[in-house]
C-alpha positions in Angstrom: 219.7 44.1 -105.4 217.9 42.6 -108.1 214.4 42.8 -108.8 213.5 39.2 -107.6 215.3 39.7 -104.9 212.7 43.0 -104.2 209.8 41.4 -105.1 210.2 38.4 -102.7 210.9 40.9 -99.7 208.0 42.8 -100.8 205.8 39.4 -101.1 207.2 38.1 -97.6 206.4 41.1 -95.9 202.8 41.8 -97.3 202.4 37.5 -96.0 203.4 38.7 -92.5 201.0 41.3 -92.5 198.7 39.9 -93.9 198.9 36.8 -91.4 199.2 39.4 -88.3 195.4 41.2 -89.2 194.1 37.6 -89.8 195.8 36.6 -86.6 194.3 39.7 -84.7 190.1 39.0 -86.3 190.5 35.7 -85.5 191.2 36.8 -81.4 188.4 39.3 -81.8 186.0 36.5 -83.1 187.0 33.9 -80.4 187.1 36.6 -77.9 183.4 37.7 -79.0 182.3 33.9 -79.2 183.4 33.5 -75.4 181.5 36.7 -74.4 178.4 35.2 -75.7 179.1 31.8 -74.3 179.9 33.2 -70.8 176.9 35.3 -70.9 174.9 32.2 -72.1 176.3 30.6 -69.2 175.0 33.5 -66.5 171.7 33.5 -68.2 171.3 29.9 -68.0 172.9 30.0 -64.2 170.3 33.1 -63.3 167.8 30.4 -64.4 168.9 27.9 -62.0 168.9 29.8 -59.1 165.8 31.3 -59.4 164.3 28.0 -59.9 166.3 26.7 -56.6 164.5 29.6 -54.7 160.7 28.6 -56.0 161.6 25.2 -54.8 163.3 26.3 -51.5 160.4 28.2 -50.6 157.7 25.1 -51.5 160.1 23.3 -49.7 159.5 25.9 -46.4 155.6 26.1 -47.3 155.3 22.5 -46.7 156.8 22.4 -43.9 154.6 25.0 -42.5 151.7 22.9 -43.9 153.0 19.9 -42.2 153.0 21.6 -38.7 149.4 22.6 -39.4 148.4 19.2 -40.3 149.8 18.4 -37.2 147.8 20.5 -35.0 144.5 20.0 -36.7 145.2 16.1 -36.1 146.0 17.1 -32.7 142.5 19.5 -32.6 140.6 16.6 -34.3 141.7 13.5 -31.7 140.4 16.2 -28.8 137.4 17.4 -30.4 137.1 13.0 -30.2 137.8 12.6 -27.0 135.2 15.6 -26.1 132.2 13.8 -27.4 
């Protein structure tokens, strides 16, 4: 073979590897962005929920406070009616 001939082989093959480790950083880099971008995600969903449960339990509390109400209206009209 002649030495063009050599060279080019040797030039196409170092291309291909070449493009094969930049192929395999660049899955590494996008599979490290989505790891951080899913665990954004659960952070940011953590947050929710625990915000859902502060407002589900005001959410019970006044309904506790509205049966109260209730019954001290209810104690108030007899303590009326007593007088």
């Amino acid at each position: 073979m002649s030495e063009a001939i050599i060279v080019a082989l040797i030039t196409a093959g170092a291309s291909v590897i070449c493009q094969l480790l930049i192929s395999n950083k660049t899955k590494r880099d996008n599979a490290t962005a989505q790891a951080v971008r899913d665990k954004d995600f659960e952070d940011r969903l953590k947050r929710i929920e625990e915000r859902l449960d502060q407002h589900n339990n005001y959410a019970e509390k006044l309904g506790d406070v509205a049966i109260s109400l209730a019954k001290m209206s209810s104690d108030i009209e007899y303590l009326k009616q007593t007088k």
